[in-house]
ROZASE-481175 format. One record per residue (C-alpha): residue number from 1; residue in one letter; x, y, z. Coordinates in pm, 1 decimal. Layout:
ROZASE-481175
NODE   n res        X        Y        Z
NODE NUM   a        X        Y        Z
...
This chain:
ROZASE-481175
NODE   n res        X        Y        Z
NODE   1   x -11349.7 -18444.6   2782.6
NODE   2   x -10965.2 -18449.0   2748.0
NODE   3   x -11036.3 -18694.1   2417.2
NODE   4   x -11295.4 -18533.7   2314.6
NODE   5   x -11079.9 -18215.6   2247.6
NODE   6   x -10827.1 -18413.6   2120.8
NODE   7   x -11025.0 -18556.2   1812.6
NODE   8   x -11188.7 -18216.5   1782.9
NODE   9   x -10792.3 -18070.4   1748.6
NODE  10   x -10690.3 -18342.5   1551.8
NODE  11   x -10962.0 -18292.2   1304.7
NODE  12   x -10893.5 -17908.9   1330.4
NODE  13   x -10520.6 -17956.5   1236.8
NODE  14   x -10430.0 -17694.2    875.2
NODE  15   x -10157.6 -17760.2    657.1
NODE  16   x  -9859.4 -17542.6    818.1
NODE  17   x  -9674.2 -17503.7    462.2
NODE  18   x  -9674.2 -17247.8    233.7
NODE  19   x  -9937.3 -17287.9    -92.4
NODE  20   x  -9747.1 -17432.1   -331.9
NODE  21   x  -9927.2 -17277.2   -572.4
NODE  22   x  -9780.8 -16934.6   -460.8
NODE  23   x  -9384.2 -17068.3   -386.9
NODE  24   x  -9167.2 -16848.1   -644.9
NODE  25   x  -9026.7 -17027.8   -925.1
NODE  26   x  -8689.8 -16983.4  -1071.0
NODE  27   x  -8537.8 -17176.6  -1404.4
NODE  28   x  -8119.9 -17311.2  -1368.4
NODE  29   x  -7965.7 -17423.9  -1683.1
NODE  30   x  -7650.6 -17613.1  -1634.5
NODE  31   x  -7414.6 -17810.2  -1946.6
NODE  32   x  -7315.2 -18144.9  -1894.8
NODE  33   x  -7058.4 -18309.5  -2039.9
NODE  34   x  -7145.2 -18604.2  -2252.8
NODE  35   x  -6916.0 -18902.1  -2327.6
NODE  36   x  -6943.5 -18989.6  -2709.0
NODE  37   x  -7162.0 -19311.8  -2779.9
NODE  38   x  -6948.2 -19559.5  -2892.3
NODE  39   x  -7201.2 -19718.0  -3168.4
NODE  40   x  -6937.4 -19930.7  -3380.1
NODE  41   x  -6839.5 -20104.9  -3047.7
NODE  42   x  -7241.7 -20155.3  -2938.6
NODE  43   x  -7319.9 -20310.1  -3295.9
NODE  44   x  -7043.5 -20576.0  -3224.5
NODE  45   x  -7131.1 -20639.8  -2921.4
NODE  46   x  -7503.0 -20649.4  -2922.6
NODE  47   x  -7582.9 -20958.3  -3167.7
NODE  48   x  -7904.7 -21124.4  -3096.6
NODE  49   x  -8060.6 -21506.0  -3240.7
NODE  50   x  -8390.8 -21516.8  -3450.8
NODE  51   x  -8620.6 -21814.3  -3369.0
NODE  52   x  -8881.8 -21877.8  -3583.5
NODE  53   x  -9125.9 -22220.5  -3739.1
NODE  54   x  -9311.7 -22310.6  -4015.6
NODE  55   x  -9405.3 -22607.6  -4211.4
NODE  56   x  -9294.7 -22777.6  -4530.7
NODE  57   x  -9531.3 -22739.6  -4784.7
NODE  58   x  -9586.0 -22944.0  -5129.0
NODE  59   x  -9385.1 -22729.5  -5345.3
NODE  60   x  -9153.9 -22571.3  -5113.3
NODE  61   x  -8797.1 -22564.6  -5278.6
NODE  62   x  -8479.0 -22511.8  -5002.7
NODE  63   x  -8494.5 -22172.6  -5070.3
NODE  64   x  -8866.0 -22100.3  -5092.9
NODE  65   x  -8821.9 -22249.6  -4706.6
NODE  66   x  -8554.9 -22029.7  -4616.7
NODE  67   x  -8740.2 -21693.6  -4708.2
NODE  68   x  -9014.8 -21770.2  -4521.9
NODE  69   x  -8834.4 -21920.1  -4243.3
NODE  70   x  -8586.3 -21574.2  -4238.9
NODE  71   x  -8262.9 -21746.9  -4325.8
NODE  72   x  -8040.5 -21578.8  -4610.6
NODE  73   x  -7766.4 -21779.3  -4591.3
NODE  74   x  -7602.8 -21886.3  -4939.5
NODE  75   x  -7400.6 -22178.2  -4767.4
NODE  76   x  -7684.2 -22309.7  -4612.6
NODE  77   x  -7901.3 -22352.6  -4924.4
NODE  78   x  -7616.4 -22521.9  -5087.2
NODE  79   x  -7584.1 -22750.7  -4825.5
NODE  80   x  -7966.0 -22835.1  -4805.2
NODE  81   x  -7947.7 -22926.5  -5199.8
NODE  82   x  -7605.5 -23114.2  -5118.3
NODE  83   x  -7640.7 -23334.1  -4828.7
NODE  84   x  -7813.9 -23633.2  -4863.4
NODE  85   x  -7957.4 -23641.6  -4483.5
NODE  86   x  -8074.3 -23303.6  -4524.0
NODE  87   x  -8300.7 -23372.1  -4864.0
NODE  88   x  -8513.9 -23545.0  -4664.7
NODE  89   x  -8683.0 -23228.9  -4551.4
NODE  90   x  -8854.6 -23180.8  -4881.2
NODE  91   x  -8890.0 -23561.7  -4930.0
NODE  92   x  -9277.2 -23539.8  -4779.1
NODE  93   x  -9531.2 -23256.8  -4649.0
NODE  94   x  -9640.5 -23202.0  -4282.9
NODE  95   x  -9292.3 -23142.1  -4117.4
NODE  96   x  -9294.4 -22920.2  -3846.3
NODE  97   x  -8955.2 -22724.3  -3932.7
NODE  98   x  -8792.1 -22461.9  -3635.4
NODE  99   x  -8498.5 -22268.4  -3713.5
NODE 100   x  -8242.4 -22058.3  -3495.8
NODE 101   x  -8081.6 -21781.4  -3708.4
NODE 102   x  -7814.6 -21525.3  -3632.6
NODE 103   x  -7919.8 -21126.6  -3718.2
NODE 104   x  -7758.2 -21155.1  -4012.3
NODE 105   x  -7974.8 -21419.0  -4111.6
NODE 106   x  -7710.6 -21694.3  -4108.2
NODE 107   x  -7828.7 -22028.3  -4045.1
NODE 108   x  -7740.3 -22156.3  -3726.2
NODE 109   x  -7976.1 -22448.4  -3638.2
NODE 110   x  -8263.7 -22641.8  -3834.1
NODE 111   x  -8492.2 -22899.0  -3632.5
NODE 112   x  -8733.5 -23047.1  -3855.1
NODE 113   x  -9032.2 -23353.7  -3726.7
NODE 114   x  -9221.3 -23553.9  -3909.5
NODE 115   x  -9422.9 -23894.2  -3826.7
NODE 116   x  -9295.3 -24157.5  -4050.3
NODE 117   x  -9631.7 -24441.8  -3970.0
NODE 118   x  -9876.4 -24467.3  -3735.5
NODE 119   x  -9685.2 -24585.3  -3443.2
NODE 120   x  -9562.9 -24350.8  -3201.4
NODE 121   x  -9217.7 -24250.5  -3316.3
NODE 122   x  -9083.8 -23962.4  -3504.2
NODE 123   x  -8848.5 -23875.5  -3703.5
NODE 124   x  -8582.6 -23567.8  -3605.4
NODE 125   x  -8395.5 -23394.5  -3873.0
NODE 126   x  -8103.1 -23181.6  -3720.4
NODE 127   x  -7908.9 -22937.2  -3925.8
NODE 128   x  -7623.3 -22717.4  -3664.4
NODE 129   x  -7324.6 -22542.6  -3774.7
NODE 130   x  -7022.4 -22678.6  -3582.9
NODE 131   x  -6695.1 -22526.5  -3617.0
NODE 132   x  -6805.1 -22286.0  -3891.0
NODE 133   x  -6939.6 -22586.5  -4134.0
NODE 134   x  -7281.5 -22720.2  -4107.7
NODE 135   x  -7354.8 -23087.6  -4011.2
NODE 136   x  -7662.0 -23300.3  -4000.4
NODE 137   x  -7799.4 -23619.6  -3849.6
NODE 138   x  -8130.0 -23784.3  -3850.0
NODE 139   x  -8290.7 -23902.7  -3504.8
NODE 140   x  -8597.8 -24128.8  -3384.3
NODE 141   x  -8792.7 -24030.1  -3100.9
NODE 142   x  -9062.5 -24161.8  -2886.9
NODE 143   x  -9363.2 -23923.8  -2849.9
NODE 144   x  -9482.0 -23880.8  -2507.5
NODE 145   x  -9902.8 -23857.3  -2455.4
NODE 146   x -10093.0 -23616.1  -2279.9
NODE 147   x -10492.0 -23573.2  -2231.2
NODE 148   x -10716.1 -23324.8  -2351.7
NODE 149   x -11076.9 -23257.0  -2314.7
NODE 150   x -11320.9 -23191.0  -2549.9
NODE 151   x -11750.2 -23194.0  -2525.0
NODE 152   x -11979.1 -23028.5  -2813.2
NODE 153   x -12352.0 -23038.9  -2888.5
NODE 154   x -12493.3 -23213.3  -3235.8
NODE 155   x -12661.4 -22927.7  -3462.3
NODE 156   x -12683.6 -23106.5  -3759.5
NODE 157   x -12416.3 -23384.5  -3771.4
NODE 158   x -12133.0 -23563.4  -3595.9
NODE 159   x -11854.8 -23421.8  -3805.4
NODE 160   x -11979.0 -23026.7  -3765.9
NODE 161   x -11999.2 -23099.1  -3398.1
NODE 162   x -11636.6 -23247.0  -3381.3
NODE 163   x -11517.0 -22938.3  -3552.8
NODE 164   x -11706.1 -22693.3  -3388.9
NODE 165   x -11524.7 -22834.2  -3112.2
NODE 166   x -11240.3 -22839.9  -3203.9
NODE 167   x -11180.2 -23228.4  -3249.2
NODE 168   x -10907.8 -23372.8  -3453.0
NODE 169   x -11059.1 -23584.1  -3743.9
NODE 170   x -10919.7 -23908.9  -3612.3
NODE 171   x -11043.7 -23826.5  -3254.6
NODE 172   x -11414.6 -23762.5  -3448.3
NODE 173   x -11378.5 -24133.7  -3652.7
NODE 174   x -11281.6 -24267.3  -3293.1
NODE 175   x -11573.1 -24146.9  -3101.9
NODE 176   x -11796.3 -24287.2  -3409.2
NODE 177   x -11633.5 -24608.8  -3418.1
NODE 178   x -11644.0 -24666.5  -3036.6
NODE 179   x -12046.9 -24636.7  -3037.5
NODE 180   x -12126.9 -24739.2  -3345.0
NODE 181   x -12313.5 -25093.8  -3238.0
NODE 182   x -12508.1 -24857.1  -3003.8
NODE 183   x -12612.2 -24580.8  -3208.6
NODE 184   x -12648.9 -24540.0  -3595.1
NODE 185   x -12478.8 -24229.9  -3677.5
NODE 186   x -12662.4 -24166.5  -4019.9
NODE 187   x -12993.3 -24209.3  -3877.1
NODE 188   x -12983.9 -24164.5  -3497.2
NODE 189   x -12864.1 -23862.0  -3441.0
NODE 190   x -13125.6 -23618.2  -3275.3
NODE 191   x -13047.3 -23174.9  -3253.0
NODE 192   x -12922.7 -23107.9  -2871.0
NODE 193   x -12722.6 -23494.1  -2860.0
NODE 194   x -12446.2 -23399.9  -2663.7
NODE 195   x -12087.9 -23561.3  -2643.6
NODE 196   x -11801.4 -23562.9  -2384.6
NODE 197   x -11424.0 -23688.7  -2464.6
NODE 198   x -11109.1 -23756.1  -2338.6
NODE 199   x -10837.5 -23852.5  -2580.2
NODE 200   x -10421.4 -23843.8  -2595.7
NODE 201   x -10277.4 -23584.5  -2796.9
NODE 202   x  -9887.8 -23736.1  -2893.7
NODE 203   x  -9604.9 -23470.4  -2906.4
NODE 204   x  -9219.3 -23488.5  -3011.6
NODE 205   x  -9002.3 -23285.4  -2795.7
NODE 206   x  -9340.0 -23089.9  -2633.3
NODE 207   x  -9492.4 -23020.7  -2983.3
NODE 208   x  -9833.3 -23180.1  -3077.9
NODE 209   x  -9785.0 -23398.4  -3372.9
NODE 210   x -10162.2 -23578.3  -3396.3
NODE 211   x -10368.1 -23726.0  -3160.0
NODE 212   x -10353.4 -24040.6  -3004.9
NODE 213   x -10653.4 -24249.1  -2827.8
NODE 214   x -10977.0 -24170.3  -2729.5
NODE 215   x -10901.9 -24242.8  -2347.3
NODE 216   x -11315.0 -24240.0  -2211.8
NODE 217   x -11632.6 -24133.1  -2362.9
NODE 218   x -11956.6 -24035.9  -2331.4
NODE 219   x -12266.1 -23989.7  -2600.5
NODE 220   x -12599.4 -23841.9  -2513.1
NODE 221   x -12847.3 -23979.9  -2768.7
NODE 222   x -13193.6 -23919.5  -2824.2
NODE 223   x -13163.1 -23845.4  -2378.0
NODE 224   x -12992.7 -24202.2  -2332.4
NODE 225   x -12595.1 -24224.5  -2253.4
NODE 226   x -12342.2 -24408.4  -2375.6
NODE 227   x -12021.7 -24475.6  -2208.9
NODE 228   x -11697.0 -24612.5  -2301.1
NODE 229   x -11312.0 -24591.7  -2159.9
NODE 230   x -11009.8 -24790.9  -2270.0
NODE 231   x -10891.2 -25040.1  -2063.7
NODE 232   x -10550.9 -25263.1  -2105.6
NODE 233   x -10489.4 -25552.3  -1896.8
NODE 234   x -10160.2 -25709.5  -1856.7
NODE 235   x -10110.9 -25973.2  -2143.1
NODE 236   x -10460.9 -25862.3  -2324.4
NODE 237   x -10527.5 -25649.4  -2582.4
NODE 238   x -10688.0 -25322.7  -2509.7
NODE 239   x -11056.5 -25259.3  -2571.7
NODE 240   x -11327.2 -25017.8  -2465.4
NODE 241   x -11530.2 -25093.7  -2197.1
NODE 242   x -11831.9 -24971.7  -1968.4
NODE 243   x -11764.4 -24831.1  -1657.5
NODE 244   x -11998.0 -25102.1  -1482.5
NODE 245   x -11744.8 -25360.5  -1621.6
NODE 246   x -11949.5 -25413.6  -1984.3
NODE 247   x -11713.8 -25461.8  -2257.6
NODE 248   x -11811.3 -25280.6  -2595.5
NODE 249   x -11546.8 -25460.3  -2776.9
NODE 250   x -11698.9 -25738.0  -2957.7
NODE 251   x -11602.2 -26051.1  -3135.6
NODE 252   x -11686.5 -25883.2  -3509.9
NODE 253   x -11580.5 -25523.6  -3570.2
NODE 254   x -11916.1 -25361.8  -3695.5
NODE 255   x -11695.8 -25281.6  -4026.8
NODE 256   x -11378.1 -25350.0  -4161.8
NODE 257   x -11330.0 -24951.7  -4252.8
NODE 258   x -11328.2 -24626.1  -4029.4
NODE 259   x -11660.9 -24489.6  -4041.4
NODE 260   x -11759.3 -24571.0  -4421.6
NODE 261   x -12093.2 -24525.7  -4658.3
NODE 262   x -12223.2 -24922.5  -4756.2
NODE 263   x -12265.5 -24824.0  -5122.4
NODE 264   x -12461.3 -25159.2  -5162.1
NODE 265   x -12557.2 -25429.6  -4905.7
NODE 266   x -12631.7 -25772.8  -4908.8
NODE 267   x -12926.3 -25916.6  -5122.2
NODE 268   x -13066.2 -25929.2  -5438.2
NODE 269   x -12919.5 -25621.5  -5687.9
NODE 270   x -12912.8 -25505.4  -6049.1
NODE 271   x -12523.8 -25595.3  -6079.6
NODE 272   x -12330.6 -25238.4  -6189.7
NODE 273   x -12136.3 -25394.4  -6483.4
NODE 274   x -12364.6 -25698.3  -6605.5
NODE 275   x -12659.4 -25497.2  -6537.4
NODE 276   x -12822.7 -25839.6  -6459.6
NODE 277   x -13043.0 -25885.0  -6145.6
NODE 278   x -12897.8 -26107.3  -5927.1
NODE 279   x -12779.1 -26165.7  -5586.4
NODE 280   x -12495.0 -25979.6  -5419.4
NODE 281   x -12329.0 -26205.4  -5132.8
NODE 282   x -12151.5 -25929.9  -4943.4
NODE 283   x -12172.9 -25582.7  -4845.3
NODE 284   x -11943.1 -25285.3  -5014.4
NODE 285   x -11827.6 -24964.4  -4889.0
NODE 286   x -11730.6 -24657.0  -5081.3
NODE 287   x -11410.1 -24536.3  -4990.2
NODE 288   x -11083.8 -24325.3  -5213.4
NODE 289   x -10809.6 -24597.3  -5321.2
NODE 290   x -10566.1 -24609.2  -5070.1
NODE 291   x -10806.0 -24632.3  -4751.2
NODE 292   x -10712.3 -24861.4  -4471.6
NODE 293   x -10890.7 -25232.9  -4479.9
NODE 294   x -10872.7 -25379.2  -4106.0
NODE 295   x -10947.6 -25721.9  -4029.2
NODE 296   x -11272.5 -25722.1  -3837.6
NODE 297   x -11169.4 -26020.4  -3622.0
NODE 298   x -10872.4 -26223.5  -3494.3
NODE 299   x -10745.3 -26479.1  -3721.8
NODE 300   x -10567.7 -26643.7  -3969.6
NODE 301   x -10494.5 -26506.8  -4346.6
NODE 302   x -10593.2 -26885.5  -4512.3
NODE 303   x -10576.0 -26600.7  -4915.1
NODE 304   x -10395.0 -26354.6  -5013.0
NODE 305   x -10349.2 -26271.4  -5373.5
NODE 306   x -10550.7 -26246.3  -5686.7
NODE 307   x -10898.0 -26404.1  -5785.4
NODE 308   x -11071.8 -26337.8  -6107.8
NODE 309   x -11339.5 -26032.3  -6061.7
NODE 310   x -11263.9 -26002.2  -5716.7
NODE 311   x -10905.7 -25854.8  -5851.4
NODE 312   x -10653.7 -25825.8  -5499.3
NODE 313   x -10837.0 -26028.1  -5242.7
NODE 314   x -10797.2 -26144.2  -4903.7
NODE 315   x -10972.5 -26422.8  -4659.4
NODE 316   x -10917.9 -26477.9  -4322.3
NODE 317   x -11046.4 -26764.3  -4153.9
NODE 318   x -11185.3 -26720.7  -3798.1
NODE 319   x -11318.7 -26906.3  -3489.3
NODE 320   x -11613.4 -27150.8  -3533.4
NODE 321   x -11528.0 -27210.7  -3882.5
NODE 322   x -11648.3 -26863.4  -3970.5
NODE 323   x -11423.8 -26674.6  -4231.8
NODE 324   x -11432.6 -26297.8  -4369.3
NODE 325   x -11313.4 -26196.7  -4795.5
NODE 326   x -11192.7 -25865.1  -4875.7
NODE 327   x -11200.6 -25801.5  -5238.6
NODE 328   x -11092.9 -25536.4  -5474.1
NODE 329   x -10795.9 -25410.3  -5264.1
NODE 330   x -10530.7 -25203.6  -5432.0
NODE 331   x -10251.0 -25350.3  -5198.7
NODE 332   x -10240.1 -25647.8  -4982.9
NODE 333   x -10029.2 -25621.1  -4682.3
NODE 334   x -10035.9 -25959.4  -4538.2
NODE 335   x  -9926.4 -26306.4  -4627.2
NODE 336   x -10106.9 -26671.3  -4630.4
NODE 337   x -10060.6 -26834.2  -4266.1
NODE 338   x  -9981.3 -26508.4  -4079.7
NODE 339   x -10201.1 -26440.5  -3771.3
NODE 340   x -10408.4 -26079.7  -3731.0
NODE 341   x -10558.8 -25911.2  -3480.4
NODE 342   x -10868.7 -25756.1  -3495.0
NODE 343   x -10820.5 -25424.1  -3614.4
NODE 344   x -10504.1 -25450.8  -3802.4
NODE 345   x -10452.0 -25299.1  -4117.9
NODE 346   x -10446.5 -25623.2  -4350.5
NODE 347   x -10452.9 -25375.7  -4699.1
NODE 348   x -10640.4 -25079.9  -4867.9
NODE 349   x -10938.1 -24986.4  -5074.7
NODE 350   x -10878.3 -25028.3  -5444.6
NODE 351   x -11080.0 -25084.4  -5776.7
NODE 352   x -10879.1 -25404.5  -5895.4
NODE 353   x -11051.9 -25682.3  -6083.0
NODE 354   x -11462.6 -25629.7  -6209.0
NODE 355   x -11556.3 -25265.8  -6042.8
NODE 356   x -11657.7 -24983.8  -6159.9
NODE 357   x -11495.0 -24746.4  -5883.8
NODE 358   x -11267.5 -24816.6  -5579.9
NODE 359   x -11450.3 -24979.8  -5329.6
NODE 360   x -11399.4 -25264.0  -5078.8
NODE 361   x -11637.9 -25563.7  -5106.9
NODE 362   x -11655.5 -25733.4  -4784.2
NODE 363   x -11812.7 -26126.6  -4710.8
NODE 364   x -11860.7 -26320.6  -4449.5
NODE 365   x -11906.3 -26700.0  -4413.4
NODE 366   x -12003.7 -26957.0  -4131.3
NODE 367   x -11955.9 -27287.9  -4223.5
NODE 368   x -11862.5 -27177.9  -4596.4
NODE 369   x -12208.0 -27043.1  -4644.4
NODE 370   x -12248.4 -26654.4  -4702.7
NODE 371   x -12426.9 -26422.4  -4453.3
NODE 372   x -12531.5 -26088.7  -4422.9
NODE 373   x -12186.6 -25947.7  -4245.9
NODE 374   x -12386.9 -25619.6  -4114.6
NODE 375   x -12651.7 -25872.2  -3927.0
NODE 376   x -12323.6 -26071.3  -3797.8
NODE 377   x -12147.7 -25737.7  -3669.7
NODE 378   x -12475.4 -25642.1  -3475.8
NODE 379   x -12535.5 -26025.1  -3321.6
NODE 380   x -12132.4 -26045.5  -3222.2
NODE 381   x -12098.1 -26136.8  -2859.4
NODE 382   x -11921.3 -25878.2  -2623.9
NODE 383   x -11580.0 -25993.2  -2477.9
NODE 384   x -11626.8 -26015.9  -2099.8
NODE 385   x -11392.9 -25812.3  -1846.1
NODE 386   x -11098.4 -26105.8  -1687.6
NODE 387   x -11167.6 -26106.7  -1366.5
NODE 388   x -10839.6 -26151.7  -1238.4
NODE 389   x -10815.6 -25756.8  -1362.4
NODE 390   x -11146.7 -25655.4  -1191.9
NODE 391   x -10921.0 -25432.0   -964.4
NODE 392   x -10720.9 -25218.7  -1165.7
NODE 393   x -11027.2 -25190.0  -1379.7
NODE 394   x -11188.9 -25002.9  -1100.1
NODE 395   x -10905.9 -24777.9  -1023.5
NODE 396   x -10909.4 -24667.5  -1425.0
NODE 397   x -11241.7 -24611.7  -1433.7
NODE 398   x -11227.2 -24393.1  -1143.3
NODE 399   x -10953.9 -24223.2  -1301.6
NODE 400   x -11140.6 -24184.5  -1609.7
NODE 401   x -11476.4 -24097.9  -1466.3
NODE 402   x -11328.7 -23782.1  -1326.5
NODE 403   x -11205.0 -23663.0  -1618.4
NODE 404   x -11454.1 -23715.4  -1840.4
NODE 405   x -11741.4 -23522.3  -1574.5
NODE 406   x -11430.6 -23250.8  -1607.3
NODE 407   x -11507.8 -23262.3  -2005.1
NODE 408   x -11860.1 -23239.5  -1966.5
NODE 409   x -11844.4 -22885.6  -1785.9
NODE 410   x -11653.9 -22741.1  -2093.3
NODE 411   x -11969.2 -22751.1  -2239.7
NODE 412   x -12203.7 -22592.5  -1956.9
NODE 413   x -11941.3 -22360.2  -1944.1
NODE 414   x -11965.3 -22271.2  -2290.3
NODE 415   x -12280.9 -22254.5  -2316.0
NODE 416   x -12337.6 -21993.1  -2015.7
C-alpha cells in the first residue's frame, strides 16, 4: 500500500513554479564599448592559397592555361614561354595540370603529368617559385596499380555495354580480346549476356592516368560462362588462364590487331585496284593509319623493309617452319634477326605500296605454302599451365575468384 501511494503521488506531482507565461517582463539597455576592428592588419594577416586542376588542351596557349587555371601572374607567363623545361607543357594534349596560387593570383606551384608510352612511367613537370624566382625540373615516376570492378548487361553491343558501365575503352578491347577464340563478338552476342571484370587502373602520385590490365574475367554468353584471370609465373610470360588450370593463351593470337573489322578474307576476290578475279592469299583488316600491328606469335623478324605492292612489309618466321607477313604498314618498328614476343608491337597500319585505303594485310605460311590465318588462329593449341607453378596458381585464382563474384553483385545491385 505504502508504494502504491507513492506512484499515485509521484504521478500526482504539479509544477511548483510560477507560469511563465504570466512572469513580468522588463527591457535593460546597456552600451558597450567596442574596440575598433583593425581591418588593414586582418587583410595582411589573413592570406589564403588557391588550389585548383585542369587539363591541357590542343590549342591552349600559356596564358589561355593560366585563366582558366586562376593564375594572373605576368612573371609566370613569361617564364612558361621562356624556359625550355617548362614548354613542354604545351608540347602534347592529355596532361593533367594542378596549380597552387596565392590570393593574389600569383603563381606559386605548377605540377603537370603526362604518360610519355605505354609502359608504366610518367612524366612530372614541376614549376615552384624558390626564393622569389620560379624554377622547374622534369621528373619520371613509376605508377602504382590498383583494382576496380566493373559488371554490365549486353543491350545491343559490347561497346554500349562497356560504356554504360563505365569501362575504359582499353579495358572494353581487353575483355574482347581475352574471349575472342570463345565467342564471336559480331555475331554471338545475345540481349541479357552479362559480363563481370576486374582490371588495374595505373595512377601517378594517387591520380588515375589510364587503366592497366584486365586482372580476371567473366562472360555470360548465350547462358554459358567464360572465365579468364592473368597469371605470371616466375621466368614466363604472363597469359590468361582458366580457373581450373586451362590456359586461353594460345600459340597464334586470333589477330594481329585489337579488336578489328576483316575487310576481306582469304579466297578467291574481285582484286580492288586490278578489278580482276583472282585469289587473295591473306586476310586484311580495316583499321586508321597509325594503328598498332602486334606479332601474333613468338619469333624471329627473317623481313623488314619494302616489297613491291606490299609497300612496308614485315615477316616473321615461327616454330615448325610456319611464318606470318604484314604488309602495307606505315612504319616498321623492328629489325631483320631481332626476336618478338607474341603480342609486341612490331609496326602500324598504313596504306603503303598497291592499296586503296590503310589497311593491314596479314599471311600466314606453313612450310612456305599460304593458309587461311583465321582457320590457323582458331586450330592454335593452348599453352599448358607449368606445373612446377600449380601452387601459386591456386592461391591467385582464389584471390581472383573473390573479387570477381564481388564484381558480379555490382550488377544485381544495380539492377534492384
Amino acid at each position: 500500500m505504502l508504494l502504491l501511494g507513492t506512484g499515485v503521488t509521484a504521478f500526482g506531482i504539479a509544477p511548483l513554479a510560477p507560469d511563465a507565461a504570466k512572469l513580468p517582463v522588463s527591457q535593460v539597455i546597456e552600451a558597450l564599448a567596442v574596440e575598433p576592428l583593425a581591418v588593414d592588419s586582418l587583410a595582411v594577416t589573413a592570406s589564403f592559397t588557391l588550389f585548383r586542376s585542369d587539363t591541357v588542351r590542343r590549342d591552349d596557349t600559356a596564358q589561355s592555361l593560366m585563366q582558366r587555371l586562376g593564375v594572373n601572374d605576368a612573371t609566370a607567363l613569361d617564364f612558361l614561354r621562356a624556359d625550355p623545361t617548362a614548354r613542354q607543357l604545351f608540347s602534347g594534349i592529355n596532361k593533367t595540370v594542378s596549380v597552387e596560387a596565392s590570393d593574389r593570383g600569383e603563381l606559386l606551384r605548377l605540377t603537370a603529368r603526362w604518360l610519355p608510352d605505354e609502359s608504366r612511367q610518367f612524366n612530372r613537370l614541376v614549376i615552384e617559385r624558390q626564393a622569389l624566382e620560379l624554377r622547374s625540373r622534369l621528373e619520371t615516376g613509376e605508377m602504382t596499380a590498383s583494382s576496380r570492378l566493373a559488371s554490365g548487361t549486353i543491350r545491343s553491343s559490347l561497346f554500349a555495354a562497356t560504356d554504360d558501365a563505365n569501362l575504359p575503352d582499353g579495358v572494353a578491347v581487353q575483355l574482347a580480346e581475352i574471349f575472342a577464340s570463345e565467342i564471336d563478338f559480331r555475331r554471338d552476342l545475345r540481349q541479357g549476356d552479362r559480363f563481370s571484370v576486374v582490371y588495374e587502373t595505373l595512377e601517378a602520385d594517387g591520380e588515375p592516368m589510364r587503366a592497366g590490365r584486365v586482372l580476371s574475367a567473366e562472360f555470360i554468353n548465350n547462358g554459358r560462362e567464360h572465365e579468364a584471370f592473368w597469371f605470371d609465373g616466375e621466368g614466363t610470360n604472363g597469359a590468361y588462364y582458366g580457373f581450373d588450370g586451362q590456359s586461353s593463351r594460345k600459340s597464334y593470337l586470333s589477330s594481329p590487331l585489337e579488336f578489328s573489322r576483316v575487310s576481306s578474307g582469304y579466297g578467291m576476290r574481285f582484286h580492288p585496284v586490278s578489278g580482276e578475279r583472282k585469289a587473295h592469299l591473306g586476310v586484311d583488316y580495316a583499321a586508321p593509319t597509325g594503328t598498332p600491328v602486334r606479332a601474333v606469335g613468338d619469333g624471329v623478324v627473317t623481313f623488314a623493309g619494302w616489297q613491291l605492292g606490299y609497300g612496308n612489309v614485315i615477316e616473321i618466321q615461327h616454330k615448325d617452319r610456319e611464318s606470318t607477313l604484314y604488309a602495307h604498314l606505315s612504319r616498321i618498328d623492328v629489325s631483320r634477326g631481332q626476336r618478338v614476343d607474341q603480342g609486341v608491337r612490331i609496326g602500324a597500319v598504313g596504306s603503303t605500296g598497291v592499296s586503296t585505303g590503310p589497311h593491314l594485310h596479314f599471311e600466314f605460311k606453313v612450310n612456305n605454302q599460304h593458309q587461311d590465318p583465321l582457320a590457323i588462329a582458331r586450330q592454335a593449341e593452348n599453352i599448358p599451365l607449368n606445373p612446377a607453378l600449380r601452387a601459386r596458381f591456386d592461391e591467385m585464382a582464389q584471390l581472383q575468384r573473390q573479387q570477381l563474384d564481388a564484381a558480379a553483385t555490382l550488377q544485381q545491385a544495380s539492377a534492384e
